[in-house]
C-alpha positions as CSV (number, residue, x, y, z in Angstrom):
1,X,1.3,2.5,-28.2
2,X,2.2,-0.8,-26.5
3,X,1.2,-3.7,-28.5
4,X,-2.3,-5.9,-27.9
5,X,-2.6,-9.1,-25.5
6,X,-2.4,-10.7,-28.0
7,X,1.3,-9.9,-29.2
8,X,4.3,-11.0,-27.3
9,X,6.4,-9.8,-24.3
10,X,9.4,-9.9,-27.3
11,X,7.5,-7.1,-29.6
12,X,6.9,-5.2,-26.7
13,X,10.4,-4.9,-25.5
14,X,11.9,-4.6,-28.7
15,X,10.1,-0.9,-28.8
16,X,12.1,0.0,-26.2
17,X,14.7,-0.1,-28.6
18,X,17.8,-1.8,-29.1
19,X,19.6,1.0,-26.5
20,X,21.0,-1.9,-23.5
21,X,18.9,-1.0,-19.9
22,X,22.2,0.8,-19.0
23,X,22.3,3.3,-21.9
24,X,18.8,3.8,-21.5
25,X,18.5,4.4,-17.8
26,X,22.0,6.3,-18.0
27,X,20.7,8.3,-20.8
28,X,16.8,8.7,-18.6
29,X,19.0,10.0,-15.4
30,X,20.9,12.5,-17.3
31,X,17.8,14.0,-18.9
32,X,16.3,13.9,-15.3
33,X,19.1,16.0,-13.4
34,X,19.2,18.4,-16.1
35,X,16.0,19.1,-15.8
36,X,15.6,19.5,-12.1
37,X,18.7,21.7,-12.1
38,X,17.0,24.3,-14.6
39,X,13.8,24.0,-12.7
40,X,15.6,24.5,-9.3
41,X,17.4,27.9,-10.8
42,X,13.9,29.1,-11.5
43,X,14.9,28.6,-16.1
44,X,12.0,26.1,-17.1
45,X,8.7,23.5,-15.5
46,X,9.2,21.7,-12.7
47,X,9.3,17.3,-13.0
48,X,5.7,17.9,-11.5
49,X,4.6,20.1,-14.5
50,X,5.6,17.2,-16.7
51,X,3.4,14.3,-15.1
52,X,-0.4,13.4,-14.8
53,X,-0.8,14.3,-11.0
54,X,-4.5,12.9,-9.5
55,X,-6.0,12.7,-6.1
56,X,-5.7,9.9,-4.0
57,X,-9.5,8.4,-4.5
58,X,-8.5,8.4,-8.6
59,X,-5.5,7.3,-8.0
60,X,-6.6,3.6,-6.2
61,X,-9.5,3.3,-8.2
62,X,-6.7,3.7,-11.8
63,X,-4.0,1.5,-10.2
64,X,-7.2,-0.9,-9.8
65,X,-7.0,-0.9,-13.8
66,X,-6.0,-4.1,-16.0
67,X,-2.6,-3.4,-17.2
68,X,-1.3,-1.2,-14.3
69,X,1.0,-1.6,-11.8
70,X,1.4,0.2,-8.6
71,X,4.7,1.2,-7.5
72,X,5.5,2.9,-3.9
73,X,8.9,4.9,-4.5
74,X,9.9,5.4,-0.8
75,X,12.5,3.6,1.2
76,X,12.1,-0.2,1.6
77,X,11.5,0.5,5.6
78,X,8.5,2.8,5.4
79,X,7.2,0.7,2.7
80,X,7.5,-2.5,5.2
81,X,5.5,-0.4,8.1
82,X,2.7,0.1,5.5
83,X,2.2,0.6,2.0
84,X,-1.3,0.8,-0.4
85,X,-2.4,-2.8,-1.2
86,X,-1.2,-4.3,-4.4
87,X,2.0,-2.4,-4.2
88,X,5.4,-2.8,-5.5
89,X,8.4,-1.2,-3.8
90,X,10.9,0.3,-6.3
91,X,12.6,2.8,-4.4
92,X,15.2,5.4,-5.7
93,X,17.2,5.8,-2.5
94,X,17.5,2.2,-0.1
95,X,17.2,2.5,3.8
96,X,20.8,4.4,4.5
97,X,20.7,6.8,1.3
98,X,18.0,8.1,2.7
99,X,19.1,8.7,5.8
100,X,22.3,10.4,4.3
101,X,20.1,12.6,2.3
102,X,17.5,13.6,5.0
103,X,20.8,14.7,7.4
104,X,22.5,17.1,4.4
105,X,18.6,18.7,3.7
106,X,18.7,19.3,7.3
107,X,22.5,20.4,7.8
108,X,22.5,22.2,4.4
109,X,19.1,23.0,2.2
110,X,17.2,21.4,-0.5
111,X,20.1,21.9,-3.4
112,X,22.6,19.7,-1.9
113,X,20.5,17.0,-0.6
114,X,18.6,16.7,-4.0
115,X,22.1,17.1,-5.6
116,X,23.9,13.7,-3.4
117,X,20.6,11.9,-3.7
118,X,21.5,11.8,-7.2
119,X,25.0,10.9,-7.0
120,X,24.0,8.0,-4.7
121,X,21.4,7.1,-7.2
122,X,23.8,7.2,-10.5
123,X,25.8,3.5,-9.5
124,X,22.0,2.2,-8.9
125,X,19.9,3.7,-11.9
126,X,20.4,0.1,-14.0
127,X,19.5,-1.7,-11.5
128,X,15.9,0.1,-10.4
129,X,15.2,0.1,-14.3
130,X,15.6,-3.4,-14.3
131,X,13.3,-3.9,-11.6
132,X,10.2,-1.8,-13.0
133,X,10.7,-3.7,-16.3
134,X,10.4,-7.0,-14.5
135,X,7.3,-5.7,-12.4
136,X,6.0,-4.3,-15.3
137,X,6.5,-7.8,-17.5
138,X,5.2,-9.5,-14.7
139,X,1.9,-7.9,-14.9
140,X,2.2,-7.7,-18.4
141,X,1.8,-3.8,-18.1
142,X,1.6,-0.6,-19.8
143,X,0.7,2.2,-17.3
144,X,2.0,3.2,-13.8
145,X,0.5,4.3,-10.8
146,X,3.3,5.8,-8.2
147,X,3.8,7.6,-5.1
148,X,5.9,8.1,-2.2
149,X,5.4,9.7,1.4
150,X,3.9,12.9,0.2
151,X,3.4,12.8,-3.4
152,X,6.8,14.9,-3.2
153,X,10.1,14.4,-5.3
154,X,10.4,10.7,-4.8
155,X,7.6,9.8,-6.9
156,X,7.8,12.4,-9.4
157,X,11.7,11.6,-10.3
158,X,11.0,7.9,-10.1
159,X,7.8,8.4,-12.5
160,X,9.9,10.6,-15.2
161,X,12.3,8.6,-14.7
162,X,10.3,5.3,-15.9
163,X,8.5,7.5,-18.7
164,X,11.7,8.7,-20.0
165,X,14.0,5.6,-20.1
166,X,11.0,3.1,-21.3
167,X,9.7,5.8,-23.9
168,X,6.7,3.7,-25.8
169,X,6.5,1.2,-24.0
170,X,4.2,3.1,-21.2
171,X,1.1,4.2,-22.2
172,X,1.1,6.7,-19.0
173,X,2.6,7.3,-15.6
174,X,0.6,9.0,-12.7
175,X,1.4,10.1,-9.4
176,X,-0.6,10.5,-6.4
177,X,-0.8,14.0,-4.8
178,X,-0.5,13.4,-1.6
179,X,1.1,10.1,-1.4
180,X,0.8,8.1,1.1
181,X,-0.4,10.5,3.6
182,X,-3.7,11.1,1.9
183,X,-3.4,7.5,1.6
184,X,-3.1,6.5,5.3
185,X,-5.8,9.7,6.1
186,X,-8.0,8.2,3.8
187,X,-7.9,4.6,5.1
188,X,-8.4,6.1,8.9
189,X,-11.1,8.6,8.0
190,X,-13.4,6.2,6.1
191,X,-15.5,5.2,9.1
192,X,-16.7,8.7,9.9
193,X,-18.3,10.0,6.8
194,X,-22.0,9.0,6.2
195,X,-23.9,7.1,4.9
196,X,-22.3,4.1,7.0
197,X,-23.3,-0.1,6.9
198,X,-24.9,-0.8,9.9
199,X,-22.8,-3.5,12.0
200,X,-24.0,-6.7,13.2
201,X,-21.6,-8.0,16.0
202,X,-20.9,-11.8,15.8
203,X,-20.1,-12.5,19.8
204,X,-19.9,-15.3,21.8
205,X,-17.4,-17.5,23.8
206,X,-14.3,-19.0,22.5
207,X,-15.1,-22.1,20.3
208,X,-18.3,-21.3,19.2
209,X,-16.9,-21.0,16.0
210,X,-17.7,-17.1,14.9
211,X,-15.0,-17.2,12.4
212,X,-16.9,-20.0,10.9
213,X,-20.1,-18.4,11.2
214,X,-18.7,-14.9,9.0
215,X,-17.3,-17.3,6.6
216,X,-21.0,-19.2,6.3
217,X,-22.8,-15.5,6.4
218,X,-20.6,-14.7,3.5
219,X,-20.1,-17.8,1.7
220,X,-23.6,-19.5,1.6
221,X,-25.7,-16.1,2.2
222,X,-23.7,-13.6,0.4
223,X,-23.8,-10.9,3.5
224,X,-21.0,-8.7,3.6
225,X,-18.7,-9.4,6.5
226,X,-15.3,-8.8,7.7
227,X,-12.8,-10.7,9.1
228,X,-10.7,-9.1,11.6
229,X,-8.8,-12.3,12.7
230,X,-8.5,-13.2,9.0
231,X,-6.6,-10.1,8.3
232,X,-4.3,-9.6,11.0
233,X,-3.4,-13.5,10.8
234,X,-4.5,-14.0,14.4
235,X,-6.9,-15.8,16.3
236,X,-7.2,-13.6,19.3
237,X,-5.9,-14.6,22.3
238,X,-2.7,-15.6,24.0
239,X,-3.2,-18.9,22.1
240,X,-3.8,-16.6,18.4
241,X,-0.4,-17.1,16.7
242,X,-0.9,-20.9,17.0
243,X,-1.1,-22.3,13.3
244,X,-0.3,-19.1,12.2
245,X,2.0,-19.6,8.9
246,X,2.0,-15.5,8.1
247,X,3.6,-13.0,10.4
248,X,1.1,-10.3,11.5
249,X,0.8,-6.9,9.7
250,X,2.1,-4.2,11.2
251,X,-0.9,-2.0,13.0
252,X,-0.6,0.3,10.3
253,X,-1.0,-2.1,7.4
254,X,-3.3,-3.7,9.2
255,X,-5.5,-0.4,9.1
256,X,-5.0,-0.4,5.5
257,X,-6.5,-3.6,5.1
258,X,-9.4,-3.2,7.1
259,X,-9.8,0.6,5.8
260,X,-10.1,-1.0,2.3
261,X,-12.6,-3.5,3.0
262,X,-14.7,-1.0,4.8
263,X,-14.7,1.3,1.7
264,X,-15.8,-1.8,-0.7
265,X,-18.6,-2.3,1.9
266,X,-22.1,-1.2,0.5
267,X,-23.8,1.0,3.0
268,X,-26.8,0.4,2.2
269,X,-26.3,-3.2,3.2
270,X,-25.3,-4.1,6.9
271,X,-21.7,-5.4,7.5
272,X,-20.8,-8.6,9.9
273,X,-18.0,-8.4,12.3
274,X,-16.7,-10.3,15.0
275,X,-16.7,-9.4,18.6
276,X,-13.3,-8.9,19.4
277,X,-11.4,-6.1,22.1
278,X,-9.2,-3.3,20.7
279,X,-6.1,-5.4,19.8
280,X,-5.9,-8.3,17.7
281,X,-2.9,-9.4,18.8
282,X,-0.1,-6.8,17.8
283,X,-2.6,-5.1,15.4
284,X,-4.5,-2.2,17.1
285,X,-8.1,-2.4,15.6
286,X,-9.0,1.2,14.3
287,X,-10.1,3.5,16.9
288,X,-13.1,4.9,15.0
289,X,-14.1,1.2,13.9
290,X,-13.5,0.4,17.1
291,X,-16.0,2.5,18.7
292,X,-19.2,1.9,15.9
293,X,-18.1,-1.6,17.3
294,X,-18.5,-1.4,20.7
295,X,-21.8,0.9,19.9
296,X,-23.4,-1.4,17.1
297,X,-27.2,-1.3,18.0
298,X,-27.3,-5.6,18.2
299,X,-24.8,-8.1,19.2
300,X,-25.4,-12.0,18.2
301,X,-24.5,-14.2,21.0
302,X,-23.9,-17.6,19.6
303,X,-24.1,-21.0,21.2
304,X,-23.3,-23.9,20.2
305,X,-22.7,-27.4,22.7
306,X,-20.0,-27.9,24.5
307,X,-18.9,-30.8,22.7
308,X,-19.1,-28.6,19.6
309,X,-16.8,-26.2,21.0
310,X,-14.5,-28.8,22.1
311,X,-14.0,-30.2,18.6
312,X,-13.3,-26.7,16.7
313,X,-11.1,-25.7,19.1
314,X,-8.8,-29.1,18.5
315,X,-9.2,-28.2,14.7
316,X,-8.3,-24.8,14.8
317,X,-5.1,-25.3,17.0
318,X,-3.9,-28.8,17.1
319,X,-2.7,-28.0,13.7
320,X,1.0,-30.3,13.6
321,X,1.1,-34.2,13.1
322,X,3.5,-35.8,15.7
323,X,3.6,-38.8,13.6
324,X,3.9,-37.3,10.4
325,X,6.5,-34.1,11.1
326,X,7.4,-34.9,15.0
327,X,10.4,-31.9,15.3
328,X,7.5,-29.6,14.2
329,X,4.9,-31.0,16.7
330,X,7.6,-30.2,19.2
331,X,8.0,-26.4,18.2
332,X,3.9,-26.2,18.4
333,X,3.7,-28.2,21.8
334,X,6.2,-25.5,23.5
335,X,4.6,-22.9,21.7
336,X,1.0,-23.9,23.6
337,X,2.9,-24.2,26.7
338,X,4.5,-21.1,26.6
339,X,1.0,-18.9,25.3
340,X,-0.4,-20.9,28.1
341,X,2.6,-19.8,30.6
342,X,1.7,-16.3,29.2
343,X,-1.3,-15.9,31.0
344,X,-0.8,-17.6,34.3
345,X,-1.5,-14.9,36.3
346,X,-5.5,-14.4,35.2
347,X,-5.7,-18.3,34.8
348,X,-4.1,-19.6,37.8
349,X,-1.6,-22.2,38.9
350,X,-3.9,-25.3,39.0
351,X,-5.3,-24.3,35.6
352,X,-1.7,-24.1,34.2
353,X,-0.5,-27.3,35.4
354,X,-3.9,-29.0,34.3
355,X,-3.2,-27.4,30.9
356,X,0.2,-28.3,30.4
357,X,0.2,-31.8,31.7
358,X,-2.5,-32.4,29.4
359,X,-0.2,-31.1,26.6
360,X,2.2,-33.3,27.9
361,X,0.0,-36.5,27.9
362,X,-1.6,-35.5,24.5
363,X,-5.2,-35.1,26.6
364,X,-6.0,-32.2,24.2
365,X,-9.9,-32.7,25.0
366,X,-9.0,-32.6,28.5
367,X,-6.9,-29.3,27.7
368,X,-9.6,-27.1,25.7
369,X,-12.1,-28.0,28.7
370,X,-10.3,-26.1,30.9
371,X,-9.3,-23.1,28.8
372,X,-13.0,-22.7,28.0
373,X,-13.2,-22.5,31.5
374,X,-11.0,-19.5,32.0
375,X,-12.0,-18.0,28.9
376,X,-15.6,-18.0,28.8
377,X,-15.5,-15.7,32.2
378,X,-13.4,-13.8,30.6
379,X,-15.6,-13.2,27.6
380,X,-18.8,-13.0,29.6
381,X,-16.8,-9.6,31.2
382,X,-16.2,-8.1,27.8
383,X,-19.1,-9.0,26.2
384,X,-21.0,-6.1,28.3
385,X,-18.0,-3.9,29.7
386,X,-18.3,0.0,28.2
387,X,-21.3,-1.4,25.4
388,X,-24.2,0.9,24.6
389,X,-26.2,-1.8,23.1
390,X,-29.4,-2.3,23.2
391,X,-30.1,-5.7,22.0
392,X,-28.7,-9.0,22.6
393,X,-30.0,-11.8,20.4
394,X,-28.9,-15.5,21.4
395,X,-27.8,-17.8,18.2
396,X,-28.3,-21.0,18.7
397,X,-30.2,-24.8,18.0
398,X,-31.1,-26.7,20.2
399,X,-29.0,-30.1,20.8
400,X,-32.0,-32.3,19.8
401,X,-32.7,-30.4,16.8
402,X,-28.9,-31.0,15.7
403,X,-28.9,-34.8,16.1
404,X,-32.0,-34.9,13.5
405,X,-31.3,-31.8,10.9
406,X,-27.4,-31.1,11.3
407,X,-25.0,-33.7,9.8
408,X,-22.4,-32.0,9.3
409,X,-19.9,-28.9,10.4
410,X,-21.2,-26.7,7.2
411,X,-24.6,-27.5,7.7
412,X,-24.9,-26.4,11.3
413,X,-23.0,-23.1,10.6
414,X,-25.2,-22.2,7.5
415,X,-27.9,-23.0,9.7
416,X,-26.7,-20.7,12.3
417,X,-26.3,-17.9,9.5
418,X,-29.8,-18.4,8.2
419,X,-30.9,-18.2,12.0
420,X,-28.5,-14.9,12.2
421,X,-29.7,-13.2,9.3
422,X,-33.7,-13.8,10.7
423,X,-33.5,-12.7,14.0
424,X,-31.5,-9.5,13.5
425,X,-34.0,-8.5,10.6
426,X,-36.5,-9.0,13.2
427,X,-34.8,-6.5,15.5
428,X,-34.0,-3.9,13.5
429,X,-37.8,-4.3,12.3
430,X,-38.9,-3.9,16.1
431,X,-36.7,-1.3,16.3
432,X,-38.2,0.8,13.0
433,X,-41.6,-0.1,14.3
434,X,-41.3,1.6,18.0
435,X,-39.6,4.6,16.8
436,X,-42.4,5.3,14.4
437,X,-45.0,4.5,17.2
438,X,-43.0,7.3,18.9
439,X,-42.8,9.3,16.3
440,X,-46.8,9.3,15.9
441,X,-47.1,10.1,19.9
């Protein structure tokens, strides 16, 4: 058994033995190949037989456990188009390897592609050993969770690999059956079993401030919301990469994301989301979330003044300090110009050249005016195009309430939440009230 807590990294790796990582992971590799080649020729278990193999709903809710880590054993370019959250690449075979291998399988079986993966492996082995023992110290660990595409050879050599050449040191390794595939079916399939949250859609026109409104619904109310914008690091429009400091997820990551969110949701509470199209950005918004979105039985409309608008929509974007960093300021003011260049068709010439000499003369009031003009047409079209909904509740307080009760940015959007949470309680309770009258017809 690895020691407590409470003992030190030292004590642990000194069970490992005194054997340097290259003896050991030389020694590990050797053991390894032997045995594939006798379970190959038919003469003893398979690497599988050997290993704690577990479904793919086990195996996220164990690599969840304190003093686990969770290692994805494929190539370092399927592992960039999507991997399971919290994962750690460690693959056996890089990018080209694999490639080298998946051409000899093809050209000539099984046997000699597993037999070159190894050969390409053996000048690496130290190396990848290495690595899992500084992922492993790093999250001062004990047990591994692994898989690869399929829950196929890569994951079962890499995890006897790791349980051979660290011995005592790991309390257990397990692999997912399935890999990633059960993975990635999982994360996609999540919105069509039952029961299901019902969804609340937070719409409205640019600058209203919905993001701020989820965050308030979540924050200050505790109602279970998620941010779509928040996790594909994108504000929505051609302007949504502004301030952006992250690159976006790739679609399929993205998925993951959302997929895993959605399966934390209670569904027995309801679930906040914003009002957005089918892209955010470069990230395709699940097709099956997509359509419970664009079905959702109430959409929030909020409103907020002008004024109001105005002001988060200089917050949000006008994000660089021309004084303080001016060669950055210049990179963000070509970068407005050029979203703004993006979409010249739909917003027209005198629009564009009212936007960009106000970028220009640093009239950034003057500039969000008129995209709220282009963009609130715009949204007043989607709001209603292809939407089987049957209630539309307005958000909003009044200007002369906000002068006397509101003082400040939190306050009005907690106070938008509160109004939120009310009126689409009422709905639902109009709704459960006529269909019993029905129902008693």
């Amino acid at each position: 058994m690895r020691p407590s807590g409470a003992q030190s990294k030292a004590a642990w790796r000194a069970l490992r033995g005194a054997a340097a990582p290259s003896e050991r992971a030389g020694s590990a590799l050797r053991r390894l190949r032997e045995l594939v080649a006798s379970a190959e020729a038919g003469e003893g278990a398979t690497v599988r037989e050997s290993l704690r193999v577990v479904d793919v709903e086990t195996f996220i809710d164990e690599a969840k456990a304190p003093r686990g880590v969770l290692l994805d054993a494929r190539a370092p370019c399927e592992f960039l188009k999507g991997h399971m959250l919290g994962a750690n690449n460690l693959a056996l075979l890089d990018d080209e390897d694999r490639v080298k291998v998946g051409t000899r399988f093809k050209q000539t079986g099984r046997g000699p592609a597993i037999e070159l993966g190894f050969s390409l492996l053996e000048p690496k082995v130290t190396s990848i050993l290495q690595r899992a023992d500084d992922i492993l110290n790093a999250g001062d660990a004990d047990r591994i969770s692994i898989y690869c595409a399929r829950g196929g050879l890569r994951s079962q050599l890499t995890g006897w690999f790791l349980q051979e050449a660290l011995g005592n040191a790991i309390e257990k390794v397990t692999v997912c059956n399935g890999g990633y595939k059960a993975y990635r079916n999982l994360m996609l399939d999540c919105y069509l079993s039952e029961p299901q949250p019902e969804i609340r859609i937070v719409g409205g026109r640019t600058g209203v401030g919905k993001t701020r409104l989820l965050h308030s619904l979540c924050e200050a109310h505790g109602e279970q919301t998620i941010d779509l914008e928040g996790l594909a690091e994108h504000k929505g429009s051609a302007f949504g990469r502004i301030g952006q400091n992250v690159l976006q997820p790739s679609s399929e990551q993205f998925h993951n994301l959302v997929g895993t969110q959605w399966r934390n949701l209670d569904p027995s509470r309801p679930v906040y989301i914003e009002d957005e199209g089918p892209n955010v950005g470069d990230c395709q918004v699940p097709q099956a979330l997509y359509a419970r979105m664009r079905s959702a039985p109430l959409v929030m409309r909020v409103e907020v003044p002008e004024a109001q608008r105005v002001k988060n929509l200089i917050r949000d974007y006008c994000v660089v300090d021309e004084k303080a960093d001016p060669e950055n300021f210049a990179r963000w003011n070509q970068s407005m110009c050029d979203a703004a260049t993006r979409v010249r068709r739909r917003l027209g010439d005198d629009r564009l050249k009212a936007v960009l000499e106000g970028l220009q003369g640093r009239q950034y009031e003057d500039v969000a005016k008129t995209l709220l003009s282009y963009y609130d047409r715009l949204y007043d079209k989607h709001l209603t195009k292809n939407r089987d909904t049957r209630d539309f509740v307005s958000i909003s307080i009044p200007e002369n309430e906000l002068k006397g009760k509101v003082h400040s940015e939190a306050e009005l959007y907690a106070a938008l939440a509160s109004q939120a949470i009310e009126a689409a309680n009422r709905t639902r309770q109009r709704s459960t009230d006529s269909g019993c009258a029905k129902s008693s017809l």
